[in-house]
C-alpha positions as CSV (number, residue, x, y, z in Angstrom):
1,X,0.0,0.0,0.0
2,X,1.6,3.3,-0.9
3,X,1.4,6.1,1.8
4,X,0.0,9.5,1.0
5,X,0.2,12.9,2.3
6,X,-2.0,15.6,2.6
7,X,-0.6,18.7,1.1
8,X,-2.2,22.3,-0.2
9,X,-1.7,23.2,-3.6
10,X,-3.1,26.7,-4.9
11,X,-5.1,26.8,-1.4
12,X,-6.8,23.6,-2.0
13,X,-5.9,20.3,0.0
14,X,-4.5,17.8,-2.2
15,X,-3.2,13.9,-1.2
16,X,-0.1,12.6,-2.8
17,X,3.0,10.0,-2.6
18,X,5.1,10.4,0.8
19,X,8.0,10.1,-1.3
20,X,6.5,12.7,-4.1
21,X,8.5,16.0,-4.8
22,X,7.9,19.0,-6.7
23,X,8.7,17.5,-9.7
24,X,7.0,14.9,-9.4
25,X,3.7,16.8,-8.5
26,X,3.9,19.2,-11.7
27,X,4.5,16.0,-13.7
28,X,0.7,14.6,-12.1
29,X,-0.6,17.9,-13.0
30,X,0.1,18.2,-16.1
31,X,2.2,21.3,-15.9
32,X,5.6,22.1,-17.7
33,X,7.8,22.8,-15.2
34,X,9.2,25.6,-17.6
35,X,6.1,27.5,-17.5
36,X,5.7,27.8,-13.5
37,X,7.2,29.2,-10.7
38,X,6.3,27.4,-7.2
39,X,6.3,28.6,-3.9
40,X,7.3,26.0,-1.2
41,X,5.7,27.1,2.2
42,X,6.6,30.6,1.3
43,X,9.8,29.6,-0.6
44,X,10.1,30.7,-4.3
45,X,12.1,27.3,-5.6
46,X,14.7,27.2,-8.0
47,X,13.4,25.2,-11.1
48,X,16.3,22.9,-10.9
49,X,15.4,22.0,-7.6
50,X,11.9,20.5,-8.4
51,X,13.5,17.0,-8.7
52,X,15.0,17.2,-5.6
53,X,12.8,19.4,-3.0
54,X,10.3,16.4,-1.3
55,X,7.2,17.4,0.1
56,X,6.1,17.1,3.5
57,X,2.7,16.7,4.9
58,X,1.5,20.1,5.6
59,X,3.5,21.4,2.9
60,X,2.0,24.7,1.0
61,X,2.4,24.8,-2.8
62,X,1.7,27.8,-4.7
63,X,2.3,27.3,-8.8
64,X,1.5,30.4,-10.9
65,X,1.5,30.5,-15.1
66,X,3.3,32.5,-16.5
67,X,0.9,34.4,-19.0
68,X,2.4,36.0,-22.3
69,X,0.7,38.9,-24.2
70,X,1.2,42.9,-23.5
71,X,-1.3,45.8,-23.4
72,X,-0.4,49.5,-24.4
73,X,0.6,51.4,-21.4
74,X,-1.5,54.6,-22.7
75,X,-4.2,53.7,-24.3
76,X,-5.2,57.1,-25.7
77,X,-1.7,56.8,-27.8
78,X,0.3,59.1,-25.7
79,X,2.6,56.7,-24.6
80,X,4.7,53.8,-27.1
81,X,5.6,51.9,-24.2
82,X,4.1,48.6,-23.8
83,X,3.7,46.8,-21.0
84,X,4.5,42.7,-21.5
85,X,5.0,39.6,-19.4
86,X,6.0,36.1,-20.3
């Protein structure tokens, strides 16, 4: 019988492996690990450390997108600037 945890993820309790990490949690998901950034009780992680950082029961996971697109920054044409995440 494999042992589970309970952990949070996004502020909703989730259950997963004892043994599970980051990694390993993105890959259940469904998520690219490239497109994320996760937050580890607080902790902005390293994306070369999702293979290696295991979770915890108790553990708080945050995992926000990145989103790509821009908007003008003066929309009456003042401005040329743009405004743009990825």
């Amino acid at each position: 019988m494999v042992e589970t945890i309970q952990i949070q993820v996004n502020g909703e309790q989730r259950g997963c492996q004892a043994d599970a990490t980051v990694g390993d949690l993105l890959r259940e998901l469904a998520i690219k690990a490239e497109r994320v950034a996760v937050e580890l009780n607080l902790e902005v992680l390293d994306r070369k450390d999702f293979d290696h950082r295991s979770l915890k029961q108790g553990d708080r996971v945050e995992i926000l997108s990145f989103i790509g697109g821009g908007a003008p920054v003066d929309v009456q044409g003042k401005g040329r600037g743009f405004v743009h995440a990825e």
